[in-house]
C-alpha positions as CSV (number, residue, x, y, z in Angstrom):
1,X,9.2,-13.7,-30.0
2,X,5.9,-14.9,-29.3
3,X,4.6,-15.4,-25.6
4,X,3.1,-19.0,-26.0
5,X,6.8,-20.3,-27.2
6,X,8.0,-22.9,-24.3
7,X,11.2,-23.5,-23.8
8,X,13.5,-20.7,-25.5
9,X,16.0,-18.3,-23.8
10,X,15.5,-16.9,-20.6
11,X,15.3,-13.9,-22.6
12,X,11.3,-14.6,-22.4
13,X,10.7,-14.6,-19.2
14,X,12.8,-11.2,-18.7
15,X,10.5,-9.4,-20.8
16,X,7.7,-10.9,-19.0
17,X,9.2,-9.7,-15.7
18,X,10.0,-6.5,-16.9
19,X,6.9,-5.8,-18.0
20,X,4.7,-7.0,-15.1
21,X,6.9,-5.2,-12.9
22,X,6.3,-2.0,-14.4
23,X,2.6,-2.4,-14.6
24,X,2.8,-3.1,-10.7
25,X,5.0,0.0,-10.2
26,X,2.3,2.6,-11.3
27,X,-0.6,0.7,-10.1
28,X,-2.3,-1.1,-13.1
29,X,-2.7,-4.5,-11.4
30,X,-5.3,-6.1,-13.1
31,X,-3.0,-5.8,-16.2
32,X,0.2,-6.9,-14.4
33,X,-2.1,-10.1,-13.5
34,X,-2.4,-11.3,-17.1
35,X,1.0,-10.8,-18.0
36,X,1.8,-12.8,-14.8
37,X,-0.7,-15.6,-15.7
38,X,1.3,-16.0,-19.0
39,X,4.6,-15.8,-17.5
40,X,3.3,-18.7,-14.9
41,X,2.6,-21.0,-17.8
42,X,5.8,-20.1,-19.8
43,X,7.5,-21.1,-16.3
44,X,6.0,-24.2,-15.7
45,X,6.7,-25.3,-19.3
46,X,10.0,-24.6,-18.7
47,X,10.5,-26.3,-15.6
48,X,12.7,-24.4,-13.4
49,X,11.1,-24.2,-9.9
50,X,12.9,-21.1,-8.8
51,X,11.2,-19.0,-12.1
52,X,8.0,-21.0,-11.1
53,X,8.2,-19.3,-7.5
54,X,9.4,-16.2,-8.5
55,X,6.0,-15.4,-10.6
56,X,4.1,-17.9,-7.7
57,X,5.2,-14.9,-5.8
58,X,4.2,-11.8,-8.2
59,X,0.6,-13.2,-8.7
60,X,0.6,-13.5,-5.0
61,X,1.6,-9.9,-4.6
62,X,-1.2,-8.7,-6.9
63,X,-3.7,-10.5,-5.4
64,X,-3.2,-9.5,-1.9
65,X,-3.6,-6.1,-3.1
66,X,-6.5,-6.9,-5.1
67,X,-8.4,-7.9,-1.6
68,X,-8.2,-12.0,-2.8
69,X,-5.1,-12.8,-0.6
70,X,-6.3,-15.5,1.6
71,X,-5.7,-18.2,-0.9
72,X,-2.2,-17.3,-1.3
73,X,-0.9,-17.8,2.2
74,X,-0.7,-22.1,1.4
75,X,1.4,-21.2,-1.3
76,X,3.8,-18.5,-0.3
77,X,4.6,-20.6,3.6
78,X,5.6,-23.8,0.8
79,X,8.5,-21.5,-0.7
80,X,9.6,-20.0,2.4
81,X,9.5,-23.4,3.9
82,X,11.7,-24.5,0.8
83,X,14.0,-22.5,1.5
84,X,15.5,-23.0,-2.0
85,X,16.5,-19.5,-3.4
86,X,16.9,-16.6,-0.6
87,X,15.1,-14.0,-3.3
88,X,12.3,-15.9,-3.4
89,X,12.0,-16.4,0.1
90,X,12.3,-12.6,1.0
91,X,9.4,-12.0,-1.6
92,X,7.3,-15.3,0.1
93,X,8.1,-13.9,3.4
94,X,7.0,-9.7,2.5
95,X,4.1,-11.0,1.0
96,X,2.6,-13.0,4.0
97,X,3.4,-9.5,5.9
98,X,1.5,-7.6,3.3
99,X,-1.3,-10.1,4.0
100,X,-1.5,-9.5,7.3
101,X,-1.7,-5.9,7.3
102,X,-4.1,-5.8,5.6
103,X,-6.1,-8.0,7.3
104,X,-4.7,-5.8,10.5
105,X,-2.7,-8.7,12.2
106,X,0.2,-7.1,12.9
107,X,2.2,-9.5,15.0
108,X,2.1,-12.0,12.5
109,X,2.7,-9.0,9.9
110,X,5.6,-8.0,11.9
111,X,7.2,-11.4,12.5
112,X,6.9,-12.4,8.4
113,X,8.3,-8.6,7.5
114,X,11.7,-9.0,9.8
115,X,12.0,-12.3,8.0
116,X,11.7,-10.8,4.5
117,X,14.1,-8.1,5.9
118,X,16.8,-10.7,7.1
119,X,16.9,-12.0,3.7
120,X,17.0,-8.9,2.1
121,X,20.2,-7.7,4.0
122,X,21.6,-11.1,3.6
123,X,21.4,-10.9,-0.3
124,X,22.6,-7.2,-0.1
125,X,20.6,-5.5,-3.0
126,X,20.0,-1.8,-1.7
127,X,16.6,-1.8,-3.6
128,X,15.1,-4.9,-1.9
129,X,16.6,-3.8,1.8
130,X,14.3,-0.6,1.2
131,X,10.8,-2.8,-0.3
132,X,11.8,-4.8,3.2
133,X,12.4,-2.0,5.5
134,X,9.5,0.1,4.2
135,X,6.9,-3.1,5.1
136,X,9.1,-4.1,8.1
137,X,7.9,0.0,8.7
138,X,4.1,-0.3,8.2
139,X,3.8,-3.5,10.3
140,X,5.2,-0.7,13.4
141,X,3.2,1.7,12.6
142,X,-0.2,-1.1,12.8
143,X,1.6,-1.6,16.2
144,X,1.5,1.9,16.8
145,X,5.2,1.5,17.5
146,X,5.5,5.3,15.4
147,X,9.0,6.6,16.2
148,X,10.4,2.8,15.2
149,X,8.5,2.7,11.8
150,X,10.1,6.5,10.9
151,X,13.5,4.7,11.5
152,X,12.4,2.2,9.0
153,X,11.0,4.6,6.7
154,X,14.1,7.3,6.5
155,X,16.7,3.8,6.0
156,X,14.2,2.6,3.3
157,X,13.7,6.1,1.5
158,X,17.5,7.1,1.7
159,X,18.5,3.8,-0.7
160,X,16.4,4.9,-3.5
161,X,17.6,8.2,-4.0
162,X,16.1,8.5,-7.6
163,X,12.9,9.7,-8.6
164,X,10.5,6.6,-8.6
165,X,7.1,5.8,-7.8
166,X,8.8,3.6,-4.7
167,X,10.4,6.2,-3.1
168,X,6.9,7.9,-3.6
169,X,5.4,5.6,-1.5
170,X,7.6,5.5,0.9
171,X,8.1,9.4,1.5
172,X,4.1,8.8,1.6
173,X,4.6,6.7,4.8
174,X,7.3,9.0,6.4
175,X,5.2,11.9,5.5
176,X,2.1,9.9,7.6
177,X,4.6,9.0,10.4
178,X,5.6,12.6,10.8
179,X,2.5,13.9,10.7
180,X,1.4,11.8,13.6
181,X,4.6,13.0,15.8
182,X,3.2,16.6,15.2
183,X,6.4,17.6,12.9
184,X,3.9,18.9,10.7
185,X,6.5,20.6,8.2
186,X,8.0,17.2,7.9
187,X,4.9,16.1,6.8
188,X,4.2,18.1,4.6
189,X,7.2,18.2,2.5
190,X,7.4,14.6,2.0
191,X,3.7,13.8,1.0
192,X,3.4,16.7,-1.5
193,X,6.8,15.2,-2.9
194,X,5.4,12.2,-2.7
195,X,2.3,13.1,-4.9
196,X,4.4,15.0,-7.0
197,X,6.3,11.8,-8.0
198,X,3.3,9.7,-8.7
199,X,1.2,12.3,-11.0
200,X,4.5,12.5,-12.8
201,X,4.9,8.9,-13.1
202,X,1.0,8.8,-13.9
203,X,0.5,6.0,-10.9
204,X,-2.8,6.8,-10.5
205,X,-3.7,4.2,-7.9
206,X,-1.2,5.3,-5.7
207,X,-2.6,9.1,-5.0
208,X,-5.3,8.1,-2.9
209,X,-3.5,7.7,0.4
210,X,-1.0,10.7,0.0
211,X,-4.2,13.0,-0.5
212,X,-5.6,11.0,2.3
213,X,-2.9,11.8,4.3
214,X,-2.8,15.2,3.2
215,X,-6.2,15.8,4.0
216,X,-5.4,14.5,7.9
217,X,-3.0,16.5,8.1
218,X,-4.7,19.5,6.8
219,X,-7.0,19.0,9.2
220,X,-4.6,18.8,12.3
221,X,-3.4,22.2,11.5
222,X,-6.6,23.6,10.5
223,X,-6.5,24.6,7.0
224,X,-10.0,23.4,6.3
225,X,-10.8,24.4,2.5
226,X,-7.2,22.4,1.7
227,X,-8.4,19.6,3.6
228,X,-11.8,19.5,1.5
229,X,-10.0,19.5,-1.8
230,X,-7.4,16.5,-1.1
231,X,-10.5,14.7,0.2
232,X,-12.8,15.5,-2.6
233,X,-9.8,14.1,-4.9
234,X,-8.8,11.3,-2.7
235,X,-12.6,10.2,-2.6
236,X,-13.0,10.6,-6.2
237,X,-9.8,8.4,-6.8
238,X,-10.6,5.4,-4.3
239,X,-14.4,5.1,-5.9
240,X,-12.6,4.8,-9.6
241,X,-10.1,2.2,-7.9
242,X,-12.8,0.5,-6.1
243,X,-10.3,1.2,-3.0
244,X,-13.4,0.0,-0.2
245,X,-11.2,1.0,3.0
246,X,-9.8,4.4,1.1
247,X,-13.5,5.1,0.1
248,X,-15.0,4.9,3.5
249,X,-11.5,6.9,5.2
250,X,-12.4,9.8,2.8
251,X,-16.0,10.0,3.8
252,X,-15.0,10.2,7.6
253,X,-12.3,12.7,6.9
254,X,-14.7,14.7,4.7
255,X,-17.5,14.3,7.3
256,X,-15.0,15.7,9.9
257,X,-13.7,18.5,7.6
258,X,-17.3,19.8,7.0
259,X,-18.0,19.4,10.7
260,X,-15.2,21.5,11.9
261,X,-15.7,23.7,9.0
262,X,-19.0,24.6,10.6
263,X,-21.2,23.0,8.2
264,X,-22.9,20.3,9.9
265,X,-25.7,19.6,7.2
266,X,-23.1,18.7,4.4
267,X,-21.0,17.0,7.4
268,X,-24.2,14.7,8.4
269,X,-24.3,13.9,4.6
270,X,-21.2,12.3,4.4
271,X,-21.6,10.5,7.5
272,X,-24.8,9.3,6.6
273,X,-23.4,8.1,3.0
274,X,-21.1,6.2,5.1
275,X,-23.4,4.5,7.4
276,X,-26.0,3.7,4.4
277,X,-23.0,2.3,2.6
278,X,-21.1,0.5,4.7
279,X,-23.0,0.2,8.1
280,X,-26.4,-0.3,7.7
281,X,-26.7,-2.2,10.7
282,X,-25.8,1.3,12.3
283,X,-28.7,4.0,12.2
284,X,-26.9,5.7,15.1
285,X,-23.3,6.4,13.5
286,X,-24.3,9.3,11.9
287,X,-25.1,11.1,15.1
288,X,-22.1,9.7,16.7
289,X,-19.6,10.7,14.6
290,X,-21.0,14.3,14.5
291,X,-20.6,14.8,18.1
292,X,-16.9,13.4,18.4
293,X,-13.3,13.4,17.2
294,X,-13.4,11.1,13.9
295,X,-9.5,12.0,13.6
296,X,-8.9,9.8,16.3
297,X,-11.0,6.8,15.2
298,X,-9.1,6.3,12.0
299,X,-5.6,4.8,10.6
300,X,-5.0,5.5,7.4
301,X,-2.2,2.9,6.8
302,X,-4.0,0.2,9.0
């Protein structure tokens, strides 16, 4: 059935659904924005408001993650102010949280994700209480509020059982979280199964903050040459993404692993990448960061 055809079965705007919502599940974003586009104009040709915030929503979603989010919050705060369908309000309402993680306001990240979360355990779909707790978890963890956001995470990650790329990314935040409460094992076994669950569902994208993470973690216990490699890849991945934050994480981390590793020439290299890149206003970072703990200067989920 074509996709310019206006006003036939809802049949139409299934398949666009379906198939935006895969290409967000493995990370190909630019491509679920296009289908969503189309879907948007199939909507508003139709004339059913709640479809019309439903992909409002999606191409939202996508561009908060694409770094273009400010322009969204006007529209997402008019459907949760609606109030007209409860989905679409817990969607509105994770969305704004999303925003505001990443632009590392998390009190207003918080307050938006208990919202989205209320809804979600009002409507009762086990798949949407975990999307809800698992955002409700990483505005804690921006609080630093750690043991509360592993409460969120284990809730979110025991409702989707099945191999996914979700329950990827959450057993990538529990496997953070655990990481940070020194239950290093923990860690360990949730973010390789983590990564094991996106290479299998090819979700590129994804990997970057499980190998960062892995790399962290590598380096609390000391196993140096594993903490290269995961930051070599994670590096690699977040330049081909065109992941800014990721990038500059995996030059500190791989600054820190060289420095600890005893080799302070290639350490200084990165650092200096990193300061030419990103801080040229900066000549001293360099030094700086050879001659403290860079571990404890960075978040790698905030």
């Amino acid at each position: 059935m074509s996709e310019s055809i206006q006003g036939e079965s809802p049949e139409v705007f299934e398949d666009f659904r379906e198939r935006w919502q895969r290409s967000i599940e493995v990370g190909r974003l630019e491509e679920a924005e296009e289908i969503i586009q189309r879907a948007l104009a199939w909507a508003q040709g139709d004339g059913d408001l709640r479809r019309i915030d439903s992909v409002v929503c999606a191409l939202a979603a996508v561009a908060i993650h694409l770094g273009r989010g400010d322009a969204e919050l006007p529209r997402l705060r008019e459907i949760l102010l609606r109030n007209g369908d409860p989905g679409n309000c817990r969607l509105a309402a994770n969305n704004i949280s999303i925003h505001y993680q990443f632009v590392r306001n998390f009190k207003k990240s918080l307050f938006y994700a208990r919202i989205a979360c209320d809804r979600a355990l009002q409507l009762g779909r086990a798949d949407w209480i975990a999307y809800s707790r698992n955002q409700l978890g990483n505005a804690l963890l921006g609080e630093s509020f750690i043991d509360q956001a592993c409460r969120e995470y284990e809730e979110a990650v025991a409702l989707i059982p099945a191999p996914s790329v979700w329950r990827a990314r959450i057993l990538n935040n529990l496997g953070y979280c655990r990481v940070l409460q020194k239950r290093f094992a923990e860690g360990y076994s949730c973010l390789y199964e983590s990564l094991r669950l996106l290479r299998r569902f090819s979700a590129e994208r994804y990997q970057v903050l499980p190998r960062l993470d892995l790399c962290f973690a590598h380096l609390e216990t000391g196993r140096y040459e594993h903490a290269r490699r995961q930051g070599v890849a994670a590096f690699a991945l977040a330049e081909k993404m065109g992941d800014v934050d990721a990038t500059k994480n995996a030059l500190y981390l791989l600054g820190e692993t060289a420095n600890l590793s005893g080799d302070v020439q290639r350490a200084s290299g990165y650092f200096t990448r990193l300061q030419r890149d990103y801080f040229p206003e900066s000549p001293y970072l360099p030094g700086f960061l050879l001659a403290v703990d860079v571990r404890k200067l960075v978040n790698l989920h905030a």
